[in-house]
FIGUVEX-488752 format. One record per atom (N, C-alpha, C, O): residue in one letter; x, y, z. Coordinates in steps of 0.1 Angstrom, whole numbers, plus 5000, padded with zeros to 4 digits. Each point is the difference from the previous one (the first is absolute). Example, Ala and Ser with C-alpha at 12.3 -4.5 7.8 and 13.67 -1.06 7.14 Angstrom:
2
A513249435078A499150125000A500950125000A501050005007S498650114986S500950115000S499250115008S500550115001
//
This chain:
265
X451833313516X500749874998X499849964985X498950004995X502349964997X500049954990X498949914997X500049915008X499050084982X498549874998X500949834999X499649895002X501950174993X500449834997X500649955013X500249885002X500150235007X500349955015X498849955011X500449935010X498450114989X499050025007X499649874999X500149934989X499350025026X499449865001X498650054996X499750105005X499449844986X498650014998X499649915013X500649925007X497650144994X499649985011X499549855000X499549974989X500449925022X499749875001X501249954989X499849884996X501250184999X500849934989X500849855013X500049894995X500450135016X500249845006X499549935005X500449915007X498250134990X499049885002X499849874992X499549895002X501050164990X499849844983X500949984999X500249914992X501150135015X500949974994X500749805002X501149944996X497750035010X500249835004X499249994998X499449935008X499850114980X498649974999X499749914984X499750054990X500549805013X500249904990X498749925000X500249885001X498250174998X499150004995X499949984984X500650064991X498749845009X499449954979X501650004998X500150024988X500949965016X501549934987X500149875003X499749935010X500750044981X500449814994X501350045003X500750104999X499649765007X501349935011X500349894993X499049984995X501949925001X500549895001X500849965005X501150064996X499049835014X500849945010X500549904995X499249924996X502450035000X499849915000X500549895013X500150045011X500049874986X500149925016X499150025009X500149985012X498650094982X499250015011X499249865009X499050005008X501749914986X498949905008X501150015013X499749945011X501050104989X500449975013X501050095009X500450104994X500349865024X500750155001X499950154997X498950065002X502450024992X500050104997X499050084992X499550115002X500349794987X499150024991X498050035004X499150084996X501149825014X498649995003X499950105008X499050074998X501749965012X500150115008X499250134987X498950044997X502349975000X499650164990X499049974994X499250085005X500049824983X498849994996X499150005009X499050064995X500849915019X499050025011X500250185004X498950055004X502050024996X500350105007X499250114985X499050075003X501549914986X499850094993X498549984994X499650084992X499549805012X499149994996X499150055012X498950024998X501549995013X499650065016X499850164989X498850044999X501850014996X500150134995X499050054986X499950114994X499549785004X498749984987X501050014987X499850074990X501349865012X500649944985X499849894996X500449905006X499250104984X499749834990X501249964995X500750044990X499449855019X501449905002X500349914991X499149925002X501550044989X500149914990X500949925009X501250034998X498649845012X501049915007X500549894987X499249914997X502250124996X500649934995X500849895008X500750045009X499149824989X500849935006X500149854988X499149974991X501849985010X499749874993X499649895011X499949894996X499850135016X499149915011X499350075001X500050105008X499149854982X498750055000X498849985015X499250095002X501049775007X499650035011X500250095008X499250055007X502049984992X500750145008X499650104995X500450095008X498949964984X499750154993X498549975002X499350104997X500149765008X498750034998X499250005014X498850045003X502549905007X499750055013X500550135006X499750045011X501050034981X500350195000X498850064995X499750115003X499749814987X498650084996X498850035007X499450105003X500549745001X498949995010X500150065016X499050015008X502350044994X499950075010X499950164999X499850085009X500649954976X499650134997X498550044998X499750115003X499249804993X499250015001X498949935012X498850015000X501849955006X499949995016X499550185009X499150055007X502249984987X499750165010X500050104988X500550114999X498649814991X499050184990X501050014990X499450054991X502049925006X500450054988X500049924985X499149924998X501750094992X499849944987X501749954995X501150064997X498249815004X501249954994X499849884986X498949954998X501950024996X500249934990X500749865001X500349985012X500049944983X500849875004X500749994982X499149994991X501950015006X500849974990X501149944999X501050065003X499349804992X500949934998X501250074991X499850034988X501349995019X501050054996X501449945001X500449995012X500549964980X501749925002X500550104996X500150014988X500550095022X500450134989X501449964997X500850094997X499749765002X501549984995X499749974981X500849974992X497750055006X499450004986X499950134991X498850034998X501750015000X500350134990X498350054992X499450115001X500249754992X499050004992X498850075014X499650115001X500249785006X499349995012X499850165008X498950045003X502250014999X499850115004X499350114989X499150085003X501449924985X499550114995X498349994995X499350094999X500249744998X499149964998X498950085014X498950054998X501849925014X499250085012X499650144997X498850044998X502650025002X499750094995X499150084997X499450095007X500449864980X499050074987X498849985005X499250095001X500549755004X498649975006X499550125011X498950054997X501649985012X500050125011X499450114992X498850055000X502650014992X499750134999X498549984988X499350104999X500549814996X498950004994X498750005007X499150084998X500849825013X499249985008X499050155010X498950045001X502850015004X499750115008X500650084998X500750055009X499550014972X500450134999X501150085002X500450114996X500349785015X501550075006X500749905007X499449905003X502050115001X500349985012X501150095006X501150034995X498450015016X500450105004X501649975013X501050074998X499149855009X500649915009X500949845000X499749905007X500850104989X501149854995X501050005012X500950095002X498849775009X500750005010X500849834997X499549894999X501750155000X500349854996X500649915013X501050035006X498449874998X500449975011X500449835000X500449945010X499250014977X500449904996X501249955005X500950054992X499949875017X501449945004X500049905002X498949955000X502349965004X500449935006X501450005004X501050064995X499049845016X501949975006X500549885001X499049925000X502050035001X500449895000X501750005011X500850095002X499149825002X501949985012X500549884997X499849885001X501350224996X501049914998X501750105000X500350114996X500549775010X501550084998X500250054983X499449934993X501450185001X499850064991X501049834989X499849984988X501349945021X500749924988X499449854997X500349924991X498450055022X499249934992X498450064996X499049935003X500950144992X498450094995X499949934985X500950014991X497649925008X499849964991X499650054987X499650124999X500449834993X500250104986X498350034999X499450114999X500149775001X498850004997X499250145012X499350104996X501049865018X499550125009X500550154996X499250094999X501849924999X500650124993X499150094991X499550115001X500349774989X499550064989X498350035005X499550094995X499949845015X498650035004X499750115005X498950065000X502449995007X499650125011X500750134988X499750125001X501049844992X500550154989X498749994994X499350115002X499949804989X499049994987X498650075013X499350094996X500749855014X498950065003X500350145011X499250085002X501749935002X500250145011X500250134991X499750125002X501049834988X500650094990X499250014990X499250084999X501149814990X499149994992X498550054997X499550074991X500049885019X498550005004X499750135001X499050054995X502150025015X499450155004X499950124985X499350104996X502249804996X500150144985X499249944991X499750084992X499649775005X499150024990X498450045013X499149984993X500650045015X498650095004X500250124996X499250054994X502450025011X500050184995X499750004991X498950064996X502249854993X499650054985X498349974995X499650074990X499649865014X499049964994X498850105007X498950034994X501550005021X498750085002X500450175001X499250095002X502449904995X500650134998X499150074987X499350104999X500949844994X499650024983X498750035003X499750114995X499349835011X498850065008X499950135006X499250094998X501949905010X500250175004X500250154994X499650115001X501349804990X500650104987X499150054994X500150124997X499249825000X498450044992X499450105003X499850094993X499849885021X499450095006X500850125011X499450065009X501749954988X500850095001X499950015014X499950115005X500149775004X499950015015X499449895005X498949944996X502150005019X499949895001X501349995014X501050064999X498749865015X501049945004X500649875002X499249914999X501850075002X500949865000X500849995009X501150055001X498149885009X500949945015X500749904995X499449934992X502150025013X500349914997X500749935016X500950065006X498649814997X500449965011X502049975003X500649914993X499950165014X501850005000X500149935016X499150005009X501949974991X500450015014X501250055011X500950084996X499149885014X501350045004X501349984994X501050084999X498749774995X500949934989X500450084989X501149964995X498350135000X500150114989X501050085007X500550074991X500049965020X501350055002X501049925006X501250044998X498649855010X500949945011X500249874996X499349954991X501649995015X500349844999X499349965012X499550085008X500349764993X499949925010X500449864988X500250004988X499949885023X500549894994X498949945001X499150015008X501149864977X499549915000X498950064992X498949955004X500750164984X499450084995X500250044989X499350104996X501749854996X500950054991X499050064985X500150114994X498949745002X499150094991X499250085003X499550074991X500249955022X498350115003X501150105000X499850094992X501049915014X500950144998X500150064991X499650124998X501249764989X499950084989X498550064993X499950114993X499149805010X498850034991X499650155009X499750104994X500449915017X499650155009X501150104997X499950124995X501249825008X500850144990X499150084986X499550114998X500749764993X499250024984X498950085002X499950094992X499349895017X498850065003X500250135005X499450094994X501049935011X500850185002X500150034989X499150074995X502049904996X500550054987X498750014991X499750104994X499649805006X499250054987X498750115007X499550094993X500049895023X499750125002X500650085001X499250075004X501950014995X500650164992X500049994989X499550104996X500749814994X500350014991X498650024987X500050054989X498949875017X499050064995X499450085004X499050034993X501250055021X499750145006X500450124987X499450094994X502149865006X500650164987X499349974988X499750094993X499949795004X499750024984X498250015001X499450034989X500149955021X498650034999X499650155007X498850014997X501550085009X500350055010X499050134994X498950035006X501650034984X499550144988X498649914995X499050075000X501149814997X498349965001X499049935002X499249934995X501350135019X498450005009X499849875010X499049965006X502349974994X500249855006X501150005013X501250024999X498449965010X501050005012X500049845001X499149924998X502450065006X500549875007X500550005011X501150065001X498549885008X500649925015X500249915003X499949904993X500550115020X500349895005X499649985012X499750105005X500049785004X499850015016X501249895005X500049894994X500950135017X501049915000X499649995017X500050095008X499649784995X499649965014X501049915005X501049964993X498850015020X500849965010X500149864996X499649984989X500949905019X499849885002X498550015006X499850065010X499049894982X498849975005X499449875002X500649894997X498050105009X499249885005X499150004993X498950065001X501649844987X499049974991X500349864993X501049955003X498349994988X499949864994X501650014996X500849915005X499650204985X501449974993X500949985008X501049934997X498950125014X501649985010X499949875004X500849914999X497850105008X499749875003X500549854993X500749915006X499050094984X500349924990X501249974994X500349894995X500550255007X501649984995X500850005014X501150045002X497749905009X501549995013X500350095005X500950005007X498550104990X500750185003X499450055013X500250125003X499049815004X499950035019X501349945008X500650065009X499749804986X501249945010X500649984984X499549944990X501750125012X501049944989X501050055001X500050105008X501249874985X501450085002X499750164996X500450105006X498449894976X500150174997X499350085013X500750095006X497949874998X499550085012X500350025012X499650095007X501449804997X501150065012X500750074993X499250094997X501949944998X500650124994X499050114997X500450104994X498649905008X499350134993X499550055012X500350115003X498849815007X499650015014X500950055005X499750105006X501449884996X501350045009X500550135002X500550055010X499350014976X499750154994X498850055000X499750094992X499449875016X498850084998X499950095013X500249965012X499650184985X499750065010X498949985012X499950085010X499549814987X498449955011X500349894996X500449984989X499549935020X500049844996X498449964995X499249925005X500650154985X498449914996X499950024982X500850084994X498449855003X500050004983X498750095000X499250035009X500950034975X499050044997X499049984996X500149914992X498650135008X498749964998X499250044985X499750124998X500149824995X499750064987X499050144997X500150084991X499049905018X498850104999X501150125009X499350105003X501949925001X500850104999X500550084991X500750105002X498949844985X500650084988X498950034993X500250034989X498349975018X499250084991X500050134997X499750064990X501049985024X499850185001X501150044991X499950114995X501249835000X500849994992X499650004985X500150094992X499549785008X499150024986X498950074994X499850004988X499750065021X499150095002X500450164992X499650064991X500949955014X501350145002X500350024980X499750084991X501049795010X500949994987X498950004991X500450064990X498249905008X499549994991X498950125000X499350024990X500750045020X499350164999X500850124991X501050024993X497850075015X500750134993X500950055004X500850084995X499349885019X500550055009X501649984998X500750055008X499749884982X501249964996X500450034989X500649924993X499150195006X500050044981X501350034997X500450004988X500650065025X500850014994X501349905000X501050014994X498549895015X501049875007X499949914979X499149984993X502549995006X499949904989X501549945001X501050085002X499249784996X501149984998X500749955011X501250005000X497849955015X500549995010X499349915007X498849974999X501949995009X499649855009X500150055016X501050015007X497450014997X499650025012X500449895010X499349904998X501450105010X500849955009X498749955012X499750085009X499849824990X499549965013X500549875008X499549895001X501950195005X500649865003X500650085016X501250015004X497950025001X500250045019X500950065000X500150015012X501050074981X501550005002X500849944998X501150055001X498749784995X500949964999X500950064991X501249955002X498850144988X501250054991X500850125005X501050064994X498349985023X500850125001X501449885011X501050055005X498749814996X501050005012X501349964996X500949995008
//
């Protein structure tokens, strides 16, 4: 057998094997976010929980070091350009690297699309959108450096489908697709993968908050769901997991679907 075809011996044993690398979350104080900072620190990764509620990132900490792992607490607005890259630098200085950038930073807002306020508009593009391309660029350039690095970027179903009453998270989750391929091709030859994870309607603070258990958008979305139940956030660890191993070396440029089926119905 060819040596470049041949599996080496114990070679898929490590291959989820995310021991000693630096993670940053951001939105980890809460939901999606907190999920994956608890999951990937379950895995002995040192979590950098980025949130600008800082109570929220400091009770994801305290529960990471509750059950043995290492986490960090950092105030982060990643709709601050300066802000993010200032993180940045602090990190890779701190701990030599960062290996893992999961951006989970969002928000939603409802409303019919011909009265949507300018002001809410512009909150959920500057931070769903915005927020997610200055973290790449600032902890990308981190990556670049060290010529290897992954970049989850949180998408959703919304990133391919309509529903009403959703008009900016739509557009900012489309955007978020686009700029994950788009910095997939241009980082791709060095040494930087980009993703995506695109989840269901879930049960967490954000939906909660934008109305999205009982509302016109989550009946329309509910109605299409293959199981009548929402998703759970600590569901997309094994997801995130996946994407930021080795195990994914050759996955780039793509948004892992954890949305029950709803996209095949």
């Amino acid at each position: 057998m060819n040596a470049e075809t041949t599996v080496p011996e114990n070679y898929a044993a490590t291959l989820f094997d995310l021991r000693g690398r630096v993670a940053v979350v951001t939105g980890g104080g809460s939901g999606l976010g907190a999920a994956i900072s608890i999951g990937y620190a379950q895995l002995g990764v040192t979590v950098i929980v980025a949130d600008v509620n800082t109570a929220g990132a400091e009770a994801t900490r305290d529960t990471i070091k509750q059950q043995g792992g290492t986490a960090i607490v950092a105030e982060l607005d990643v709709t601050k350009r300066e802000q993010c890259f200032s993180l940045a630098e602090t990190i890779s200085r701190d701990h030599g690297r960062v290996d893992i950038l999961v951006n989970s930073a969002g928000s939603a807002f409802r409303s019919p699309a011909e009265d949507f306020p300018e002001d809410k508009f512009n909150f959920i593009l500057d931070l769903n959108l915005k927020g997610t391309y200055f973290c790449c660029q600032a902890f990308g350039r981190v990556m670049l450096a060290q010529e290897k690095g992954s970049i989850i970027n949180i998408a959703s179903i919304g990133s391919f489908v309509g529903y009403p009453w959703a008009s900016a998270y739509l557009a900012s989750k489309g955007g978020v697709l686009q700029i994950t391929k788009g910095l997939a091709l241009e980082w791709r030859d060095r040494g930087v993968r980009v993703n995506g994870i695109g989840p269901t309607l879930m049960e967490s603070p954000l939906t909660k908050a934008a109305g999205s258990t009982t509302s016109i958008t989550a009946d329309f979305i509910k109605a299409r769901m293959l199981r009548p139940r929402l998703g759970l956030p600590r569901e997309l660890i094994g997801t995130a997991v996946f994407l930021a191993s080795d195990a994914s070396e050759l996955v780039t440029g793509h948004v892992v679907m954890c949305d029950d089926g709803y996209l095949t119905a």
